[in-house]
SEKOLZA-582059 format. One line per field, with one value per atom (N, C-alpha, C, O): residue number from 1; atom name; x, y, z. Coordinates in nm, 2 decimals. Example, Ala and Ser with C-alpha at 12.3 -4.5 7.8 and 13.67 -1.06 7.14 Angstrom:
2
drendren	[1_1_1_1_2_2_2_2];
dopa	[N_CA_C_O_N_CA_C_O];
c1	[1.32_1.23_1.32_1.42_1.28_1.37_1.29_1.34];
c2	[-0.57_-0.45_-0.33_-0.33_-0.22_-0.11_0.00_0.11];
c3	[0.78_0.78_0.78_0.85_0.71_0.71_0.79_0.80];
END
This chain:
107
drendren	[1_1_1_1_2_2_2_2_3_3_3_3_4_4_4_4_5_5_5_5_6_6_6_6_7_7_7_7_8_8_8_8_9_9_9_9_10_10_10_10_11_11_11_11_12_12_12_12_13_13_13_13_14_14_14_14_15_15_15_15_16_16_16_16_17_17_17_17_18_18_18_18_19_19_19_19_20_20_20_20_21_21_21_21_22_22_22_22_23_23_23_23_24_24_24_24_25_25_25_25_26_26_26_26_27_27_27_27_28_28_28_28_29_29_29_29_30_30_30_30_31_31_31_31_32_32_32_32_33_33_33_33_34_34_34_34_35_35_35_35_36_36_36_36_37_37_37_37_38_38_38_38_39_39_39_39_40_40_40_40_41_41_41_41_42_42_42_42_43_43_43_43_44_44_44_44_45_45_45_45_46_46_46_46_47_47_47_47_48_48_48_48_49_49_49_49_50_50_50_50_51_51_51_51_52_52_52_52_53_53_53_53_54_54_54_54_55_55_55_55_56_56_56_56_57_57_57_57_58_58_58_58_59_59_59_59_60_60_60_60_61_61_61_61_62_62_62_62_63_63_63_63_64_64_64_64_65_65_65_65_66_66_66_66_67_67_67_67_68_68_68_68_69_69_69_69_70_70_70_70_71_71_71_71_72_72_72_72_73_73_73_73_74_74_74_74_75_75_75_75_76_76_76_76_77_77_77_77_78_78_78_78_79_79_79_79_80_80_80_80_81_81_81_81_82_82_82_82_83_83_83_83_84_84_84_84_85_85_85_85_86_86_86_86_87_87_87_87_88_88_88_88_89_89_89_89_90_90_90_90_91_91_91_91_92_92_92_92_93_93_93_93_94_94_94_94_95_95_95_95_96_96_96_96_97_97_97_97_98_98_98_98_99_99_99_99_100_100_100_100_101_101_101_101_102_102_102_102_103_103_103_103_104_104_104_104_105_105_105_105_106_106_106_106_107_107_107_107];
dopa	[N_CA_C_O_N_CA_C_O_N_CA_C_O_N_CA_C_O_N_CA_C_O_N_CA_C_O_N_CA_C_O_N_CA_C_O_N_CA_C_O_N_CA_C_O_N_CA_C_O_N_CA_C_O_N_CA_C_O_N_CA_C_O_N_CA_C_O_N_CA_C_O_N_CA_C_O_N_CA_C_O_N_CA_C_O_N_CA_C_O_N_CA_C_O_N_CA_C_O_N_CA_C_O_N_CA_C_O_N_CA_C_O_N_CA_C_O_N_CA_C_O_N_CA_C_O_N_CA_C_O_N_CA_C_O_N_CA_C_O_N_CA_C_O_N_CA_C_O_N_CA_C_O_N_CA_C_O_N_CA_C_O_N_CA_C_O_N_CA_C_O_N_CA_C_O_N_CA_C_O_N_CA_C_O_N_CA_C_O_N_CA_C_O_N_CA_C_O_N_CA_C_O_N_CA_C_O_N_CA_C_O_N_CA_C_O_N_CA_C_O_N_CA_C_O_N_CA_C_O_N_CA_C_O_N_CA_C_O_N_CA_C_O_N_CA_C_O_N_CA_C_O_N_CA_C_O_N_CA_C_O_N_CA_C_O_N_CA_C_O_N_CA_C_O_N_CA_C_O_N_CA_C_O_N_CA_C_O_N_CA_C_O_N_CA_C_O_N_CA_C_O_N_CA_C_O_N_CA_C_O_N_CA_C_O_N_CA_C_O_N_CA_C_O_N_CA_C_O_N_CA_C_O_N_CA_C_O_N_CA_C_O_N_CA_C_O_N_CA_C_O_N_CA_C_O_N_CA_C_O_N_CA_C_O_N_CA_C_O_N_CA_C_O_N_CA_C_O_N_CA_C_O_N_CA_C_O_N_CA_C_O_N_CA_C_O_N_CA_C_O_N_CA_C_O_N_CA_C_O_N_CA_C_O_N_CA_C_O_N_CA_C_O_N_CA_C_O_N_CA_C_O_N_CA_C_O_N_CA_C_O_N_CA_C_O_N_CA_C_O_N_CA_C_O_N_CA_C_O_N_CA_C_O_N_CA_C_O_N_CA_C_O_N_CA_C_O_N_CA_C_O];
c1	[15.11_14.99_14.92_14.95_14.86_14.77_14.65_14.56_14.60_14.52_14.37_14.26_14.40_14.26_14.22_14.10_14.29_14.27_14.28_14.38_14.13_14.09_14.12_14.06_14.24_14.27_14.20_14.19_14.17_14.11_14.26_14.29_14.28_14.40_14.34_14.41_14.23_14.21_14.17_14.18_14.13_14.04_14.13_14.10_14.23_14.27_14.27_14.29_14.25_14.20_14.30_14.28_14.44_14.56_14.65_14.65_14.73_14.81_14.95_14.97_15.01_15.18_15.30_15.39_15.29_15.41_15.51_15.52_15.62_15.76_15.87_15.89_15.91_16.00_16.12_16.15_16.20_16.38_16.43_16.38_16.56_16.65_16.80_16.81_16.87_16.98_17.03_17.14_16.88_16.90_16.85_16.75_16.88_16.92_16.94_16.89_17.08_17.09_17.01_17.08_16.88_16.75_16.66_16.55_16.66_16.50_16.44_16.32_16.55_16.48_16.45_16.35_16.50_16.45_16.36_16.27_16.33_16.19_16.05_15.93_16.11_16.00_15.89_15.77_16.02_16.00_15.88_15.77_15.96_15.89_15.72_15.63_15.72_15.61_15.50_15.38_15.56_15.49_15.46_15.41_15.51_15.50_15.41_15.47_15.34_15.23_15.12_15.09_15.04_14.93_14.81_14.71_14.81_14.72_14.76_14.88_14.69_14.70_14.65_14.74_14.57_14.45_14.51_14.48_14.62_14.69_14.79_14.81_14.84_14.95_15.04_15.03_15.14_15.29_15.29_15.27_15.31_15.37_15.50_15.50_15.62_15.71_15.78_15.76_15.82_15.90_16.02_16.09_16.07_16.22_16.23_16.18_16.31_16.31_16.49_16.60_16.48_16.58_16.71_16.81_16.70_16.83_16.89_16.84_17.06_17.12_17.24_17.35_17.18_17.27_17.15_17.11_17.14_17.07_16.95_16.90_16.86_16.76_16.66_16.58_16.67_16.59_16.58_16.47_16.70_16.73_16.63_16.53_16.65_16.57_16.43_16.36_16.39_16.25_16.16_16.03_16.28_16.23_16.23_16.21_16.24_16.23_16.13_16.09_16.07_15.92_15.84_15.80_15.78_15.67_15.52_15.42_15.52_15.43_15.31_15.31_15.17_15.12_15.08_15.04_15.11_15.04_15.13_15.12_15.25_15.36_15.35_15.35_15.33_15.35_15.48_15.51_15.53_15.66_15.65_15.62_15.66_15.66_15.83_15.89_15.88_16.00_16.00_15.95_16.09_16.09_16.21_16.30_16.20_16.32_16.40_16.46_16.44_16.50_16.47_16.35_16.55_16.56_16.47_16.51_16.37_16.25_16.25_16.19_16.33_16.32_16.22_16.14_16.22_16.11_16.00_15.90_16.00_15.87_15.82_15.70_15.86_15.76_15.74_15.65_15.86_15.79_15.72_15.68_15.67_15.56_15.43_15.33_15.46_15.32_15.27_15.15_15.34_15.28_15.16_15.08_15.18_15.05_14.95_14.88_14.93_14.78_14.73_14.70_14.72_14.67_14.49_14.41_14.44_14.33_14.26_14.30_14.11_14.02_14.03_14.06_14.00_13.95_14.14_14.16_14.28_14.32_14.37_14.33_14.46_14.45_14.64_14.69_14.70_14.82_14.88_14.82_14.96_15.02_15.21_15.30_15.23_15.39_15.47_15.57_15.47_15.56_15.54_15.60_15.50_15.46_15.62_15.65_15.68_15.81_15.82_15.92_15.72_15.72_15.68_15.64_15.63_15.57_15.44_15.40_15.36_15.19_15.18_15.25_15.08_15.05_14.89_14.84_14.80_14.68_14.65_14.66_14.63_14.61_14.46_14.35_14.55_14.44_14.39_14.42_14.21_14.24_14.23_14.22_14.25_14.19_14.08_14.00];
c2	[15.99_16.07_16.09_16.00_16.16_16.24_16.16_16.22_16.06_15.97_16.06_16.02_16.20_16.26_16.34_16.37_16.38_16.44_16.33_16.27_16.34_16.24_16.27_16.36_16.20_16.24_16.10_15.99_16.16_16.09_16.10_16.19_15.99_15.92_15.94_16.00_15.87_15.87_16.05_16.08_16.12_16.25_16.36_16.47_16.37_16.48_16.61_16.64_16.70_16.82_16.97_17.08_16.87_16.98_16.84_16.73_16.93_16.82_16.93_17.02_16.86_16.94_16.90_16.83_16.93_16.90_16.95_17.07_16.88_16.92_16.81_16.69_16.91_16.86_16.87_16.98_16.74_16.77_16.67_16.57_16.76_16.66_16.71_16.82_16.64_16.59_16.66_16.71_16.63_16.75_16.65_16.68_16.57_16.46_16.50_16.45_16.64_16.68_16.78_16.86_16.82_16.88_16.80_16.80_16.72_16.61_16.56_16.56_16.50_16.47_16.56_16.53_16.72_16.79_16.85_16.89_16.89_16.96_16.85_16.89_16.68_16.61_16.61_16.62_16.59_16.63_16.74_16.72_16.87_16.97_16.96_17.04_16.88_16.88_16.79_16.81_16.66_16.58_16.57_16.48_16.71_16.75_16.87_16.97_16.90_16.98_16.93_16.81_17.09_17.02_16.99_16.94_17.03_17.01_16.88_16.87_16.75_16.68_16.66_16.68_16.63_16.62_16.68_16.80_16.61_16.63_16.52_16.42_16.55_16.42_16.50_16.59_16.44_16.54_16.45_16.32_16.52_16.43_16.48_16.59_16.41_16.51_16.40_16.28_16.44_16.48_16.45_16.55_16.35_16.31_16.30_16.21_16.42_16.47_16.40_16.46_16.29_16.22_16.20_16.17_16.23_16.26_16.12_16.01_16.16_16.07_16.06_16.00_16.14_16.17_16.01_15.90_16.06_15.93_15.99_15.96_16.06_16.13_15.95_15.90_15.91_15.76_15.67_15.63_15.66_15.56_15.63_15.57_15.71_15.81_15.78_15.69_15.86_15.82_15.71_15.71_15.59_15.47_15.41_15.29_15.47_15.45_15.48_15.43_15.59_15.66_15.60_15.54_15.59_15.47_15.59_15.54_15.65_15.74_15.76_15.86_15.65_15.69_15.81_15.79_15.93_16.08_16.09_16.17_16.00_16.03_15.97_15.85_16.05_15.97_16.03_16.15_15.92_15.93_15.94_15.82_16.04_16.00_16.01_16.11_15.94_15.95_15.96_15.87_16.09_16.07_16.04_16.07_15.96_15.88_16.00_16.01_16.09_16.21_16.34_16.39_16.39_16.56_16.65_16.69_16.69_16.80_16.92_17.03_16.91_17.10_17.08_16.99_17.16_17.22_17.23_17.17_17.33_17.37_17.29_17.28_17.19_17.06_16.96_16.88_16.93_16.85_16.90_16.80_17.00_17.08_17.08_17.01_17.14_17.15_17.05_17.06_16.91_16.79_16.75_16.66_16.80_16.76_16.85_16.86_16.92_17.02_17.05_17.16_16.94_16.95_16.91_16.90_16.90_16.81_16.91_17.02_16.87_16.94_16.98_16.90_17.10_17.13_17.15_17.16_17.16_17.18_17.34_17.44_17.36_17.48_17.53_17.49_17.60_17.58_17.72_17.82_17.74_17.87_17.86_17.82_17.88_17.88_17.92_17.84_18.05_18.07_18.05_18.13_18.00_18.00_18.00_18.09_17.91_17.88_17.92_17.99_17.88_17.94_18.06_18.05_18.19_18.28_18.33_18.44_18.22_18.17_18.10_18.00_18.16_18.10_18.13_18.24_17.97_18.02_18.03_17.93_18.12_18.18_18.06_18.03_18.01_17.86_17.94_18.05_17.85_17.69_17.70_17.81_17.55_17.55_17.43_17.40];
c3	[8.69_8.67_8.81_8.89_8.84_8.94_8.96_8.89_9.02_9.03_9.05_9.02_9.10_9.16_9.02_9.01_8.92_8.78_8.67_8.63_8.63_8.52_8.40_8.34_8.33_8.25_8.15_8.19_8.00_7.91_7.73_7.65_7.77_7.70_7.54_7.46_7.50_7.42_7.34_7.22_7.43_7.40_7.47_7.42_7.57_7.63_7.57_7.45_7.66_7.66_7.59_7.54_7.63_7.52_7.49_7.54_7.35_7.31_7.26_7.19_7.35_7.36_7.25_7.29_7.14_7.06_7.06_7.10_7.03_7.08_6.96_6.96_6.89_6.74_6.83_6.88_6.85_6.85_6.73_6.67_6.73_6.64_6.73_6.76_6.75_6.86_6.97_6.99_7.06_7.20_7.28_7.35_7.30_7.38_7.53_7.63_7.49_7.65_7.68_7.75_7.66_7.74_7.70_7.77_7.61_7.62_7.76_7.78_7.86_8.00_8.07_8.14_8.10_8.14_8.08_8.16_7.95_7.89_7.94_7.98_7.92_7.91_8.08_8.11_8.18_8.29_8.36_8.41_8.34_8.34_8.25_8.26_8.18_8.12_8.17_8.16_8.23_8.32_8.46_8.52_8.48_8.66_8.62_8.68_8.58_8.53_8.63_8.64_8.73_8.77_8.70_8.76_8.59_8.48_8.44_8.42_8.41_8.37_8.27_8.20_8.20_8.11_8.01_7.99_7.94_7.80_7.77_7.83_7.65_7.53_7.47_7.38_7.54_7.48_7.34_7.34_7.24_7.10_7.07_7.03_7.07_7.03_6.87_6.85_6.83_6.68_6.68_6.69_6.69_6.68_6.54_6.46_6.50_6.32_6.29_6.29_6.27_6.21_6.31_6.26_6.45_6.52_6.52_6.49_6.57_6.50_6.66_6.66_6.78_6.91_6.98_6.93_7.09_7.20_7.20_7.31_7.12_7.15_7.11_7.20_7.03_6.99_7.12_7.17_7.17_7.30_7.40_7.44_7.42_7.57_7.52_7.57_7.42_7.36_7.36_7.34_7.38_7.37_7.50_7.52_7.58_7.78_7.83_7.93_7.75_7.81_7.83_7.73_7.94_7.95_7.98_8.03_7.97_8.01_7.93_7.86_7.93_7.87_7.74_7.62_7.80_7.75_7.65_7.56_7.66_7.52_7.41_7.40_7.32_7.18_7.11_7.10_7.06_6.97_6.84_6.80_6.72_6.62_6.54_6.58_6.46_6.40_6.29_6.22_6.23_6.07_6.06_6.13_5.93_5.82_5.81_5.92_5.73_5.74_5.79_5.79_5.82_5.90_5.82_5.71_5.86_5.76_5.83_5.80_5.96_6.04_6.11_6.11_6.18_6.29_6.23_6.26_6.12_6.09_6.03_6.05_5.94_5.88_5.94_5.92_6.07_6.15_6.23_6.29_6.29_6.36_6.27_6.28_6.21_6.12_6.07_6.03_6.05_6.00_6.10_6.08_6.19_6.29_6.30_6.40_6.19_6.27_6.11_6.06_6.04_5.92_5.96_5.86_6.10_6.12_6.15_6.19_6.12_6.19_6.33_6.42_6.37_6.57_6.61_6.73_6.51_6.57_6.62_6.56_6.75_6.70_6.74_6.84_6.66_6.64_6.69_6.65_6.75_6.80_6.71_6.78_6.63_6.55_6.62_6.64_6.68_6.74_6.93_7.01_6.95_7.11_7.19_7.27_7.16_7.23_7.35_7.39_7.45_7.61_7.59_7.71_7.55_7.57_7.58_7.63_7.54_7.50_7.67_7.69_7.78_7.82_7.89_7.91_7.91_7.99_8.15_8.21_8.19_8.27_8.37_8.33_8.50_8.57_8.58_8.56_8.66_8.60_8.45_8.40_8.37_8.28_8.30_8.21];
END
């Protein structure tokens, strides 16, 4: 992390979800690209939806605060492991974003 951008762990300002299930071979480069962001002040959560390749192993290396791991017991898809996260208040969910959705700095 970026010592001069205060990022607040408990509260950050965006939260980046990201569902795989056995893509192991782009998980270090998506995760990468997301943590060389000059935007700091956010929490990747990604969704390891039952994989059954090295996607568990890698997941379990990350030492990077802003990551949270969640794992489901069996394979539910994209769309229910996506959406299981934005059942809360204040959140705000874009479905189809997939890289096409972006904000325009600063934020």
């Amino acid at each position: 992390m970026d010592a001069g951008i205060p990022v607040d762990l408990d509260h950050p300002k965006v939260s980046v979800v990201m569902a795989t299930h056995n893509d192991s071979c782009y998980l270090p480069a998506a995760i990468n690209s997301l943590l060389k962001q000059t935007f700091q002040d956010f929490e990747v959560i990604i969704v390891n939806d039952a994989s059954t390749d090295e996607t568990a192993g890698l997941l379990a290396k990350l030492e990077d605060p802003r990551i949270k791991v969640i794992t489901n017991p069996q394979n539910l898809g994209l769309t229910k492991s996506s959406m299981s996260l934005w059942n809360t208040p204040g959140s705000i969910y874009c479905p189809d974003g997939r890289g096409r959705y972006f904000l325009a700095p600063p934020i």
